[in-house]
C-alpha positions as CSV (number, residue, x, y, z in Angstrom):
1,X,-93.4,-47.2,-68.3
2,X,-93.0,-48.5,-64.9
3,X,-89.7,-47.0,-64.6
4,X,-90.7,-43.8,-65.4
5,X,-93.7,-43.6,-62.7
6,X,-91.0,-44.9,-60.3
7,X,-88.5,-42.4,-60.5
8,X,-91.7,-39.8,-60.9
9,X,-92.5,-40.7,-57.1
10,X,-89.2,-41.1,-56.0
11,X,-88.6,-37.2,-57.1
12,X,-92.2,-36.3,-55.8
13,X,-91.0,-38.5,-52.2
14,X,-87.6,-36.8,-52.2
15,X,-88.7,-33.3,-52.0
16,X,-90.9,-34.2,-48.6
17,X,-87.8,-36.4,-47.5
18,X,-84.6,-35.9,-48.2
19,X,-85.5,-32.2,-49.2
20,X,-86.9,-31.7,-45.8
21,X,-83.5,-33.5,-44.0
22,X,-81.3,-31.0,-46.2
23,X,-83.6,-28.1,-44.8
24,X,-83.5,-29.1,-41.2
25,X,-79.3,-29.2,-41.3
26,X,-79.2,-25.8,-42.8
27,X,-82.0,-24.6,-39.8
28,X,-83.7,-21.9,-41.3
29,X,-85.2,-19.4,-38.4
30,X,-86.7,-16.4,-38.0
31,X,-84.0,-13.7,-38.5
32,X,-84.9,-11.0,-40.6
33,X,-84.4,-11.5,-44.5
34,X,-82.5,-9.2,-46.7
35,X,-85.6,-8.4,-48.5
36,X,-87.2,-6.6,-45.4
37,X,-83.6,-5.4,-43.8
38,X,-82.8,-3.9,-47.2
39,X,-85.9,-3.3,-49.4
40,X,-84.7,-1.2,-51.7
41,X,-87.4,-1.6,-53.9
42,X,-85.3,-2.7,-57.4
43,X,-83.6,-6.0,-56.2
44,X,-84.2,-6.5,-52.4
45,X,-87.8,-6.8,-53.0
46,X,-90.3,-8.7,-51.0
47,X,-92.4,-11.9,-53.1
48,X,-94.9,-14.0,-52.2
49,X,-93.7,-17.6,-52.2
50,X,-95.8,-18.6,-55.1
51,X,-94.3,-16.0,-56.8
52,X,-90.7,-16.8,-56.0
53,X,-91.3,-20.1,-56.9
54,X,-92.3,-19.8,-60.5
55,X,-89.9,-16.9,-60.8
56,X,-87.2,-19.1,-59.8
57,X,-88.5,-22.0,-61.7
58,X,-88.3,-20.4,-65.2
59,X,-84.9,-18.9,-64.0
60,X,-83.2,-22.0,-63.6
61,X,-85.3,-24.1,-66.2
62,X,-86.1,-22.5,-69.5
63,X,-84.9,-24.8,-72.4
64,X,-82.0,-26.4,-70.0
65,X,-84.6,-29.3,-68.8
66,X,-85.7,-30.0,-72.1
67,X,-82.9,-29.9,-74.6
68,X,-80.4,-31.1,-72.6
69,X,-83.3,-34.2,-71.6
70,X,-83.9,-35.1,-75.0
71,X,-80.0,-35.2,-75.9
72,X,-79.5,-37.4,-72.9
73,X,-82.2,-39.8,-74.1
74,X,-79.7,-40.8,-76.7
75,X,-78.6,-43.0,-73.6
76,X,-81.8,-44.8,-73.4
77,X,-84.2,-45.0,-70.1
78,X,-80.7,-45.1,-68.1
79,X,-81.0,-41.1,-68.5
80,X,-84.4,-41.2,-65.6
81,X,-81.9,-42.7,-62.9
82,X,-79.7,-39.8,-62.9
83,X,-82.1,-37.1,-63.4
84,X,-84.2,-38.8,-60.5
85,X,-81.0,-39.5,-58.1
86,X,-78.8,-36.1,-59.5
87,X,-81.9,-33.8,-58.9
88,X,-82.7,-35.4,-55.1
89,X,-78.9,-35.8,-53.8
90,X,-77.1,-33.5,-56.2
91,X,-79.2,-30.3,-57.5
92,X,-81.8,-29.9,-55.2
93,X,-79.0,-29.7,-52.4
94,X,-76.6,-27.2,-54.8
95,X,-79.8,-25.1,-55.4
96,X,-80.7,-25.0,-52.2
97,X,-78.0,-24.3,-50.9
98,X,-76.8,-21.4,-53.1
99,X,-79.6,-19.7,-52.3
100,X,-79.6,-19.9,-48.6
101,X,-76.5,-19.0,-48.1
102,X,-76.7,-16.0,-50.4
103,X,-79.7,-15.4,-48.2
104,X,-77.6,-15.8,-45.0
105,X,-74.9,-13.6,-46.6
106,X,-77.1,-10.0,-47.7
107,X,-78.4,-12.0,-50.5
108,X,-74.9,-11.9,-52.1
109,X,-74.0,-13.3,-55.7
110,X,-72.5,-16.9,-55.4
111,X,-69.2,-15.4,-56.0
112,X,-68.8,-13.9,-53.1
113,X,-70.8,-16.9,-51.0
114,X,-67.8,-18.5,-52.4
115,X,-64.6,-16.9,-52.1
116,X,-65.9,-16.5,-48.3
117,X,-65.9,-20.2,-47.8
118,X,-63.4,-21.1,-49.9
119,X,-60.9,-17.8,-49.6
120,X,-59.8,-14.9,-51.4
121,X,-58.4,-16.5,-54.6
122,X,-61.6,-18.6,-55.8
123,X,-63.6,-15.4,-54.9
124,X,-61.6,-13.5,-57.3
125,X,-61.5,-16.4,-59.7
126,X,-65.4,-17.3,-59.3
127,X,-66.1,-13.3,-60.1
128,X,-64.1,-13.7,-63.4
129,X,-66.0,-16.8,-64.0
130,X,-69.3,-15.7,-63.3
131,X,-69.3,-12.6,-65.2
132,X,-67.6,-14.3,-68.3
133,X,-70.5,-17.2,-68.3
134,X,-73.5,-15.2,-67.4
135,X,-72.7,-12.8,-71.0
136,X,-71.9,-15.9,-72.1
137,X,-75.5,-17.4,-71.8
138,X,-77.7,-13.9,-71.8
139,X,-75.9,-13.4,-75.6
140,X,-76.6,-16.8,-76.5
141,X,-80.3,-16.7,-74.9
142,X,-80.5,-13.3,-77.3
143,X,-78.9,-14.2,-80.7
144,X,-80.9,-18.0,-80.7
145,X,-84.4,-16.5,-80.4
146,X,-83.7,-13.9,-82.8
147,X,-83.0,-16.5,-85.3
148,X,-86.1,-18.8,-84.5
149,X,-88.6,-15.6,-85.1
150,X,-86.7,-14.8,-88.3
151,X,-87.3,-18.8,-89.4
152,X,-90.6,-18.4,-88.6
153,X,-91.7,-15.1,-90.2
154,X,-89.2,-16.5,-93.5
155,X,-89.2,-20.2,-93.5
156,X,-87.7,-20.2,-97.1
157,X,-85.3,-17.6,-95.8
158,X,-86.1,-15.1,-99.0
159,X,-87.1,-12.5,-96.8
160,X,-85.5,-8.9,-97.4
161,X,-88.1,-6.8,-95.2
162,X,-86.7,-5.7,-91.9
163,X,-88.5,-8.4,-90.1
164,X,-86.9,-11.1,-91.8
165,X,-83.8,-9.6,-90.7
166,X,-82.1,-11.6,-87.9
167,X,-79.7,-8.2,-87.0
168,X,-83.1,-6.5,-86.2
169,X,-84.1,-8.7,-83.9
170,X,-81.1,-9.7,-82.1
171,X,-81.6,-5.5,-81.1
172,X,-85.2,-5.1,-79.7
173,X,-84.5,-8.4,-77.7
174,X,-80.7,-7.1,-76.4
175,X,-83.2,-3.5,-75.9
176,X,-85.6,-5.9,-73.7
177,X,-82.6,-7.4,-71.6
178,X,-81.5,-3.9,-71.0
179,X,-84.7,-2.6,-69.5
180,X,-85.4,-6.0,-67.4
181,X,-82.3,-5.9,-66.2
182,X,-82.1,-2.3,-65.6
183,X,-85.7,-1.7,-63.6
184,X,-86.9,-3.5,-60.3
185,X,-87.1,-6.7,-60.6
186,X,-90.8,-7.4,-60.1
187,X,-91.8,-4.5,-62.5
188,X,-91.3,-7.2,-65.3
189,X,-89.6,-10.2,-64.0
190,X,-92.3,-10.5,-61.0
191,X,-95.3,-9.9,-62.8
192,X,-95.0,-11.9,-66.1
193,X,-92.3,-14.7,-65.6
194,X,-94.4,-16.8,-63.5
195,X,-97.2,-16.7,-66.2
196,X,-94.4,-18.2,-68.6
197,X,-93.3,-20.9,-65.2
198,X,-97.4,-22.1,-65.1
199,X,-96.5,-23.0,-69.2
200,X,-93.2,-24.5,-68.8
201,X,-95.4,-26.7,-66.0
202,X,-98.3,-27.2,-68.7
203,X,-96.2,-28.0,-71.6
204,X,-94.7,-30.9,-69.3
205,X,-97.9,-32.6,-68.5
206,X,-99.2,-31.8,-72.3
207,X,-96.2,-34.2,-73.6
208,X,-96.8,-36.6,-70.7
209,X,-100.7,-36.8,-71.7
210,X,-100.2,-36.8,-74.8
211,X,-97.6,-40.3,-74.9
212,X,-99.4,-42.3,-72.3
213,X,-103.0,-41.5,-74.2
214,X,-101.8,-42.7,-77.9
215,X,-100.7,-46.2,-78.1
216,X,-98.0,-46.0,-80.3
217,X,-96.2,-44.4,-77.7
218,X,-94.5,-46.9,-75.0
219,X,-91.8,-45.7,-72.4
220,X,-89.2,-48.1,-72.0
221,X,-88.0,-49.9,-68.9
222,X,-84.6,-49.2,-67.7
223,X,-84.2,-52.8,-66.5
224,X,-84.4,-53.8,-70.1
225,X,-82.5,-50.9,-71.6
226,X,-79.8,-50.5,-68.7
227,X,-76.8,-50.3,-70.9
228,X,-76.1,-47.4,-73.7
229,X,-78.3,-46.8,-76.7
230,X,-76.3,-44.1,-77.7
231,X,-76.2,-44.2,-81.6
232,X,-72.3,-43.2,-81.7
233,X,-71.1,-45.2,-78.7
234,X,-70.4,-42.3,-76.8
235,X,-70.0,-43.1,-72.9
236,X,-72.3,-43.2,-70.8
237,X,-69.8,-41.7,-68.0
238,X,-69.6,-38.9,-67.6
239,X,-70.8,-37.7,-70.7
240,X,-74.4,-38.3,-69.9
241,X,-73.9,-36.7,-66.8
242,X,-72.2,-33.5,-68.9
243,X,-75.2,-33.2,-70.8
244,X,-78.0,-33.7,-68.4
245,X,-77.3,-30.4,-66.4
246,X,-80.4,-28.5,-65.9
247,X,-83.2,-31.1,-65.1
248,X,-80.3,-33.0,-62.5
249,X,-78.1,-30.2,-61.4
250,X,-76.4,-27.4,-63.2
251,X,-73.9,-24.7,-61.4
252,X,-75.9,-22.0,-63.5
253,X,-78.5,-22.2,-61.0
254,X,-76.5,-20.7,-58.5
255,X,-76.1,-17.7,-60.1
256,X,-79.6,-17.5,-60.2
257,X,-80.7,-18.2,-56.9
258,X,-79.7,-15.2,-54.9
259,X,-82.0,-13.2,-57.4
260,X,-84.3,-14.7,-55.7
261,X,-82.6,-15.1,-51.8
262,X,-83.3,-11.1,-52.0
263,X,-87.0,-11.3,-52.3
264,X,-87.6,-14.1,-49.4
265,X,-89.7,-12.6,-46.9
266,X,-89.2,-15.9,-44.7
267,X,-86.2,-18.6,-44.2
268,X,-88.5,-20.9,-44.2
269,X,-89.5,-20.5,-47.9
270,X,-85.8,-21.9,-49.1
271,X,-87.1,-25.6,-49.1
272,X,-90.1,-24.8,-51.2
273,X,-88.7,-22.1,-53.4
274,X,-85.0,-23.4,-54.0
275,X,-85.6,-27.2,-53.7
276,X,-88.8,-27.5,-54.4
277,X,-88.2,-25.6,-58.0
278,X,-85.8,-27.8,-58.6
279,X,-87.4,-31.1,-58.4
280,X,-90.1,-29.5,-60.6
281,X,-87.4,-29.2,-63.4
282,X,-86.4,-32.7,-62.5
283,X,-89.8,-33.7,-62.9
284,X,-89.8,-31.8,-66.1
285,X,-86.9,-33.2,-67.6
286,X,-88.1,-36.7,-66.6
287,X,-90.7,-36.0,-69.1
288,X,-88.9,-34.8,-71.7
289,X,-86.1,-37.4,-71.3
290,X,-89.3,-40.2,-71.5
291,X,-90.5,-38.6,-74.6
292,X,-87.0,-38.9,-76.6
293,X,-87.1,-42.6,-75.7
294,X,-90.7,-43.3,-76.8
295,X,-91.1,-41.1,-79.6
296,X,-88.8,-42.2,-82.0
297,X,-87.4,-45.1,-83.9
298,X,-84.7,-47.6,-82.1
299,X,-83.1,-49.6,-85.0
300,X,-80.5,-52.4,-83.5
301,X,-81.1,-51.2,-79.7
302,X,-79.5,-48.0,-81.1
303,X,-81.9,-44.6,-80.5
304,X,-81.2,-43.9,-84.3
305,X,-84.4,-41.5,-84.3
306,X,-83.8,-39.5,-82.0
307,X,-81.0,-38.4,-83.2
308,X,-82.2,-37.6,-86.7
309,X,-84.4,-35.5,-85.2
310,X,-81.9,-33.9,-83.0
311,X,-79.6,-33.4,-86.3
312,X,-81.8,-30.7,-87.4
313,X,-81.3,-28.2,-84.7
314,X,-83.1,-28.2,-80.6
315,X,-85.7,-26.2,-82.1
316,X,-87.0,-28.5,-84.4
317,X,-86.9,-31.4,-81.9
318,X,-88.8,-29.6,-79.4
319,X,-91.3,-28.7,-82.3
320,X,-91.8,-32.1,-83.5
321,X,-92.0,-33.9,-79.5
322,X,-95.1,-30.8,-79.2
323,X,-97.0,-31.3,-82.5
324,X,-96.9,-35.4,-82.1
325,X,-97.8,-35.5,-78.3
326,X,-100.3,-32.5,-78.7
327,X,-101.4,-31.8,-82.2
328,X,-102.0,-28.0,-83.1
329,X,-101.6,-26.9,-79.5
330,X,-98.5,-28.2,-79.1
331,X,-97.7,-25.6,-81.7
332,X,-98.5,-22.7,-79.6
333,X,-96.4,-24.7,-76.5
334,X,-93.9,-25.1,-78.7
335,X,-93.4,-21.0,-79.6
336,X,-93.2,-20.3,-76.0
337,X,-90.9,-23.1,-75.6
338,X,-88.1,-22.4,-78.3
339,X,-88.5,-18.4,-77.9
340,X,-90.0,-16.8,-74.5
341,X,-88.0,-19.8,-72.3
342,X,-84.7,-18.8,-73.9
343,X,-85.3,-14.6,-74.0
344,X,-86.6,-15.5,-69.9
345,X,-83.5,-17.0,-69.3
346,X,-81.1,-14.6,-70.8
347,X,-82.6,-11.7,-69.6
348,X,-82.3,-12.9,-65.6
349,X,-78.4,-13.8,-66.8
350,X,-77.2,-10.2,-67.6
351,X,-79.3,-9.1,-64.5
352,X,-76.9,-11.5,-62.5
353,X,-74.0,-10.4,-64.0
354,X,-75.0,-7.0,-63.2
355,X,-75.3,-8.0,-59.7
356,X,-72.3,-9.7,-59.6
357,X,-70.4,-7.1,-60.5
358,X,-72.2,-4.5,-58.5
359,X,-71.1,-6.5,-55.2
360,X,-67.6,-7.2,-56.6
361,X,-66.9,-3.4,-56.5
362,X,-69.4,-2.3,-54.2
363,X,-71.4,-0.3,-55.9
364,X,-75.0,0.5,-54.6
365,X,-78.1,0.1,-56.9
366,X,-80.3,1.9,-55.3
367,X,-79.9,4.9,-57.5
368,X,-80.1,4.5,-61.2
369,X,-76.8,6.0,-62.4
370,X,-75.1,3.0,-60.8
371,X,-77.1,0.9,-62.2
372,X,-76.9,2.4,-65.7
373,X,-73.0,2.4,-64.6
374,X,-73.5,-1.3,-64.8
375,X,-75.8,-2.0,-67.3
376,X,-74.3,-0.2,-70.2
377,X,-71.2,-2.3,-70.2
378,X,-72.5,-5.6,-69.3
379,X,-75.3,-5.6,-72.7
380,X,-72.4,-3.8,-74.3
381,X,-70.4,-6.3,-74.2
382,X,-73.6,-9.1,-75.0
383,X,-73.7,-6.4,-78.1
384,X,-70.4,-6.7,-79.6
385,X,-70.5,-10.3,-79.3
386,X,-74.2,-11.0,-81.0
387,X,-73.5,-8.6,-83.5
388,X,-69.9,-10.0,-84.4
389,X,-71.6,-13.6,-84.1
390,X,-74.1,-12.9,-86.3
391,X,-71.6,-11.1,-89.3
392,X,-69.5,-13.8,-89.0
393,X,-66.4,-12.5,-87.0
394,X,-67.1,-14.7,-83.9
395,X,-67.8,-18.0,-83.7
396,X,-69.6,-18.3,-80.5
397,X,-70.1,-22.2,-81.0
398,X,-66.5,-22.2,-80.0
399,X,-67.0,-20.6,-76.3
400,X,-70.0,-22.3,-76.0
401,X,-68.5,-26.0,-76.3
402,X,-66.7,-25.2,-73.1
403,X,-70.1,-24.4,-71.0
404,X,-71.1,-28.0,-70.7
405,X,-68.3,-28.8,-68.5
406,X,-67.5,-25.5,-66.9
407,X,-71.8,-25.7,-66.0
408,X,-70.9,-28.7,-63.7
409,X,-67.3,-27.6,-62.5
410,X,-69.4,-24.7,-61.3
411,X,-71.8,-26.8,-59.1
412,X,-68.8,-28.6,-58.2
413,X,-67.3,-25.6,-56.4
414,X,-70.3,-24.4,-55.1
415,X,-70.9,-27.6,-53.5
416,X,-67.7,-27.6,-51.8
417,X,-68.2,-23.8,-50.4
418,X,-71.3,-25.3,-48.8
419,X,-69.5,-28.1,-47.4
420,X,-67.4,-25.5,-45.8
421,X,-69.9,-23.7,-44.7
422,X,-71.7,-26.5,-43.0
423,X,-68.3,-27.6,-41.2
424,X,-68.1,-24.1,-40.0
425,X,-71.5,-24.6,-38.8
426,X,-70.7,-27.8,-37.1
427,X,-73.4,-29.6,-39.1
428,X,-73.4,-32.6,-41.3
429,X,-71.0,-31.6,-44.5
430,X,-71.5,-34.8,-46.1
431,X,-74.9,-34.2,-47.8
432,X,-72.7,-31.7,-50.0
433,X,-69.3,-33.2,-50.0
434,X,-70.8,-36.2,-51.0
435,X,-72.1,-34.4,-54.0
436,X,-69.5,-32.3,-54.4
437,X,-67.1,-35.3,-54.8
438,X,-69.1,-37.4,-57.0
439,X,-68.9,-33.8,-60.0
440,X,-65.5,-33.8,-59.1
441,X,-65.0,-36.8,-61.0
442,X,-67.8,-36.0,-63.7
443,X,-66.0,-32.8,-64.4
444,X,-62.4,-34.2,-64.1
445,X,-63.4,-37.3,-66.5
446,X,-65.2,-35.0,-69.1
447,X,-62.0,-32.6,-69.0
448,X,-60.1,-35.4,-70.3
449,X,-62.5,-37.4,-72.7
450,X,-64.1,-34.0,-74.2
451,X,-63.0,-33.4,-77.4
452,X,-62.7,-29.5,-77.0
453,X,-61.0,-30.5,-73.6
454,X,-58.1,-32.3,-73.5
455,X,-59.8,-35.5,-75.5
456,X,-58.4,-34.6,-78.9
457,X,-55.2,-35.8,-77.2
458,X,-55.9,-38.7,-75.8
459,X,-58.6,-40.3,-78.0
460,X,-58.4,-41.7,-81.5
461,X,-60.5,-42.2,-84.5
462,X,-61.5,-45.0,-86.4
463,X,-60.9,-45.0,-90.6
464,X,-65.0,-44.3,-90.6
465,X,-64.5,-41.2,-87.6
466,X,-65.8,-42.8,-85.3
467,X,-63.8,-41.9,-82.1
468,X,-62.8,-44.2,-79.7
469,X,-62.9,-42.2,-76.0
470,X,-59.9,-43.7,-74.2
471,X,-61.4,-44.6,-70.6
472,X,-58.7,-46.8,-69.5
473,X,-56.6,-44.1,-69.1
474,X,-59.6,-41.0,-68.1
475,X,-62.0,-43.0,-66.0
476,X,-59.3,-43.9,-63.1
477,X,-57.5,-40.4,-63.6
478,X,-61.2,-38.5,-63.4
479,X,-61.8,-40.6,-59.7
480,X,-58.4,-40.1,-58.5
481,X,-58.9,-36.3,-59.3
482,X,-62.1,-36.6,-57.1
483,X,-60.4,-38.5,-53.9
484,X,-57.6,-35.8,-53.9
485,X,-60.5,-33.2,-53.7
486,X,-62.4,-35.0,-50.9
487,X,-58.5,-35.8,-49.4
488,X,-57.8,-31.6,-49.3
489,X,-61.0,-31.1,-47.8
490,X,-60.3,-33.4,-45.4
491,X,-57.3,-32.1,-44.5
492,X,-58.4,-29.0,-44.4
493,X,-61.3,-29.2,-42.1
494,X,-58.7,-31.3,-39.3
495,X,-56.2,-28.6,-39.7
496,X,-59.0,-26.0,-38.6
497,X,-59.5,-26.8,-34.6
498,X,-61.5,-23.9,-33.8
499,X,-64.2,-21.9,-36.1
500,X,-63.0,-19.0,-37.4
501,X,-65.1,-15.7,-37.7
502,X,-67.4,-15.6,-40.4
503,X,-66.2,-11.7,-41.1
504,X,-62.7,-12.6,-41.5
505,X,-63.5,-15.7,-44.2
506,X,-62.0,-14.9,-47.8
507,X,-60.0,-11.7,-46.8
């Protein structure tokens, strides 16, 4: 358990260090925010920064620093070194970043931070993107609750009432992501979500308690766990590093933090509300990630029971790490946890598509015909593809294989708009390109070792299924994929002598 207290200070120290260095080379000042140029009182909206914090916390968190933590403690203790080192040099730098210079830019979605750093084309393609992955989630964050509150009102699944219909409420939840993302956003979002942060925080320290108080419970070390104890072999790189997003760093984020760039009343609240949040959901998936290794069974060095548990759904894990860390008011934490996180998450997704769209077209909302404009076709569409999902005519498992890697190919981008930005800034670009180089590789190496990538190619199976990843062939491809990246921004950055006008970038 020493490990774990030592990457628990070094992410507490990296907020107040290296947090603080990322803040000074951006230079916040005192210009006037969006919030208080524009106000107009549905998404430029002032918050105090408590409130922008938890907001912003449950926004970028719900289930992501949890689930994906306990599926990455399949990898042993090794998990805590990159949730500790991705959150300080990776996340907490893409977060940050993505918000303040959404903040810098009218508090514009990360599409158009983008294409104005990186040019016309990845604007247009990072629109498409966004749009395509923020449905993508909110329908996801809609259809997966509804099932949980139909399991729990029918556990036998004999129900024929309305409420044990999943259909039923798949609709009043797609009816509450319509009026959240509809109204101003601290008529719901502001007033209730950071209620729901305070529990994420609470349901943390309640599993933390709740191991180091019952002595059957013993995080390990990494020193003695160091390699994989992945129970099907699967590689540590860069498949760990796929499925530890949120909790490390996840491109989802940055569609999320110019909801909250529009609400800053002060620059200087970027390193507490966009950092800081994000080392909290480090700090959260540290804890998570230390339960899966000490809760369960390790049979030949092999985290066999955690992955039993893991078998029977996210929901179930998350239920069982609750009731056996804090008895019948884990229960309670574990409700919130599996439903509210999720339906908090979604909601905040189709109200960033919405946005997205609304500064892709330019289309004011202000006045609530535009927004309605918006609205209507954005849960439409979340509609069709719930509804079809749930009948049976879509098989949304399919789409959603491909998030894990386009999640991080996201941040990748991101990260490299911001080391743009920085050079055009004459300011110290490595602290992203650094980053930016290092997901470059994860994302080029999962692309080819995935198996709904380009892995059913190139890897093989064994007579018992087991597959057999072929590295010797991805692992030098995925870094020389990465160097060509760093190379062309390189390149780039020599080729431009003289700083070109920030109104002219991406037209």
């Amino acid at each position: 358990m020493i490990s774990f207290f030592l990457c628990l200070i070094a992410l507490v120290a990296g907020y107040f260090t290296y947090g603080k260095l990322v803040d000074s080379t951006f230079g916040p000042d005192d210009r006037e925010t969006p919030a208080v140029r524009i106000n107009d009182g549905v998404d430029y909206v002032v918050m105090p920064q408590w409130k922008l914090f938890l907001v912003q916390l449950l926004n970028i968190a719900g289930l992501g620093p949890i689930f994906g933590a306990l599926q990455g403690a399949l990898w042993g203790p090794v998990v805590f070194l990159w949730i500790t080192c991705g959150t300080i040099f990776a996340g907490g730098v893409h977060d940050y970043f993505s918000g303040m210079l959404s903040e810098r830019n009218n508090g514009g979605s990360i599409s158009e931070v983008t294409g104005k750093y990186l040019g016309g084309v990845m604007k247009n393609v990072m629109r498409v993107f966004s749009v395509v992955l923020l449905i993508m989630v909110g329908t996801v964050f809609a259809k997966g609750p509804a099932s949980l509150i139909v399991k729990m009102i029918d556990p036998n699944g004999t129900g024929t009432g309305l409420l044990a219909n999943g259909s039923f409420w798949l609709a009043i939840i797609l009816l509450y992501y319509f009026i959240a993302t509809f109204i101003s956003i601290d008529a719901i979002i502001g007033r209730i979500y950071p209620i729901f942060g305070i529990c994420l925080i609470i349901m943390a320290v309640g599993v933390a308690v709740g191991i180091f108080v019952k002595p059957e419970y013993t995080i390990p070390e990494i020193w003695d766990h160091f390699g994989s104890m992945h129970p099907k072999g699967t590689p540590v790189w860069s498949f760990m590093f796929i499925t530890v997003a949120c909790g490390a760093i996840s491109g989802f984020h940055s569609t999320q933090s110019p909801l909250m760039a529009r609400c800053m009343k002060s620059e200087k609240q970027g390193h507490f509300v966009f950092y800081g949040a994000m080392v909290s959901e480090g700090v959260i998936a540290l804890v998570w990630a230390a339960a899966g290794c000490a809760l369960y069974e390790v049979t030949g060095g092999l985290n066999t029971g955690l992955a039993e548990i893991l078998a029977n759904g996210q929901s179930a894990a998350i239920y069982d790490v609750c009731v056996k860390t804090m008895g019948k008011v884990g229960v309670a934490l574990a409700m919130l946890g599996v439903i509210a996180c999720p339906i908090t998450s979604g909601d905040t997704a189709f109200r960033s598509a919405r946005l997205v769209l609304s500064d892709w077209f330019k289309i004011d909302q202000k006045k609530w015909k535009n927004r309605l404009l918006l609205c209507v076709p954005v849960l439409g569409v979340g509609a069709v593809l719930g509804v079809g999902n749930a009948l049976g005519f879509i098989d949304y498992t399919v789409i959603w294989r491909y998030f894990s890697w386009t999640n991080q190919t996201l941040a990748m981008i991101v990260l490299w708009a911001a080391s743009m930005y920085l050079y055009y800034e004459k300011k110290n670009y490595w602290i992203t390109a650094v980053p930016a180089t290092f997901m470059s590789a994860v994302s080029a190496t999962y692309f080819l070792l995935g198996n709904e990538c380009l892995g059913q190619f190139i890897n093989h199976k064994t007579a018992e299924g087991v597959t057999v990843y072929n590295t010797a062939v991805a692992y030098p491809i995925g870094i020389a994929v990465a160097v060509l990246f760093l190379g062309i921004f390189l390149y780039t950055i020599k080729k431009r002598h003289t700083q070109p006008h920030y109104e002219t970038l991406g037209k």
